[in-house]
C-alpha positions as CSV (number, residue, x, y, z in Angstrom):
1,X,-90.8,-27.8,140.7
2,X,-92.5,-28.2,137.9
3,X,-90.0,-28.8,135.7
4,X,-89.1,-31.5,137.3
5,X,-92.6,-33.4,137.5
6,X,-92.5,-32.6,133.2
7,X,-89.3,-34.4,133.3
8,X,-90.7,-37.0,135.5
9,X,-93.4,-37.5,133.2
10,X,-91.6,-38.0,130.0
11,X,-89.2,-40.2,131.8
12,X,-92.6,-42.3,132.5
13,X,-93.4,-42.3,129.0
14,X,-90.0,-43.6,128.0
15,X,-88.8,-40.1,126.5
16,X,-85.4,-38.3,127.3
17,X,-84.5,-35.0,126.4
18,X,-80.4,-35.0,126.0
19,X,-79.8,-31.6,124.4
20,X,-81.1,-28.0,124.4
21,X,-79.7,-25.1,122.4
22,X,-81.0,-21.7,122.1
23,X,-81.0,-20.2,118.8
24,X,-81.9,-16.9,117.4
25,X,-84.8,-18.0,116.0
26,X,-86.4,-19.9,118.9
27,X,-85.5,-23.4,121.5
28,X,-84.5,-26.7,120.0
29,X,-84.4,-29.9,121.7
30,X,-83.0,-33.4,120.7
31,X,-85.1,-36.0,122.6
32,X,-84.7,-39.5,122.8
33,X,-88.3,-41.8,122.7
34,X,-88.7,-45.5,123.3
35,X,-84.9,-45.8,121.0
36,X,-85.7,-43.2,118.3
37,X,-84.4,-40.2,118.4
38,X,-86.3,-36.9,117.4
39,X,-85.9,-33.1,117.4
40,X,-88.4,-30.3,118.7
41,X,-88.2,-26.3,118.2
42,X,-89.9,-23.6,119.5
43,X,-89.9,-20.2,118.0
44,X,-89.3,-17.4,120.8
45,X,-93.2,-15.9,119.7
46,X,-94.4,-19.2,120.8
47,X,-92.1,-19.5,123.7
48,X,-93.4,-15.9,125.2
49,X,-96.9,-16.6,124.5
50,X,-96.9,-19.7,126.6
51,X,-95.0,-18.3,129.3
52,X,-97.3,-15.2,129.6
53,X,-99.9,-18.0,129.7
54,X,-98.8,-20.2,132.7
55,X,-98.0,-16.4,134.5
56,X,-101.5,-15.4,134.2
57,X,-102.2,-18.8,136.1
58,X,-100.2,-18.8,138.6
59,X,-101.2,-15.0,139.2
60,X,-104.8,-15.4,138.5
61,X,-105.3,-12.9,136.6
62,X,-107.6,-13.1,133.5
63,X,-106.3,-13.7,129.7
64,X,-107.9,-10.1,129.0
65,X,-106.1,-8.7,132.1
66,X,-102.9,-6.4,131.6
67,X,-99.5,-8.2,132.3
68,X,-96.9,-5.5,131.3
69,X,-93.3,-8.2,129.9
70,X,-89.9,-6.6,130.4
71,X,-88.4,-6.4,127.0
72,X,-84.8,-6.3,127.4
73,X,-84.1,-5.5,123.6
74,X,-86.5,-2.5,124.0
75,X,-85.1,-1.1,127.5
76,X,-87.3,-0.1,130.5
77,X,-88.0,3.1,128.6
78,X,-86.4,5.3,130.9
C-alpha cells in the first residue's frame, strides 16, 4: 500500500521510475523526470537502516528500543 501511494506521488510530480537492479553494493534505479532521465542508488547500509526505521513506526517501538534483524548471511545461530 504504500508503495503504491510513493508511486502515485512521483507520478504527480511528473517522475517515472523504469528500471531497478539490485547490486552487490546496494539498489539502483533509472528514473525518468519531466523528459530527463536520471539515476539513484542506495547502498544496502542505507537501505537497512531505513527499513529498520519505518519498522520501528509501524511497531511503535522507540529508536532506542531492541529490534533483533534476521541476517541471512550470518544464520539464525543455531
Amino acid at each position: 500500500m504504500e508503495l503504491t501511494r510513493a508511486r502515485q506521488g512521483l507520478r504527480q510530480h511528473g517522475m517515472k521510475i523504469y528500471k531497478e537492479r539490485r547490486t552487490v553494493l546496494g539498489i539502483e534505479a533509472d528514473y525518468l523526470c519531466r523528459g530527463y532521465h536520471y539515476e539513484f542508488s542506495m547502498l544496502w547500509g542505507l537501505v537497512k537502516a531505513e527499513i529498520l526505521q519505518r519498522i520501528r513506526s509501524y511497531l511503535s517501538i522507540s529508536p532506542g528500543g531492541s529490534l533483533e534483524v534476521y541476517n541471512a548471511k550470518e544464520g539464525d545461530g543455531s
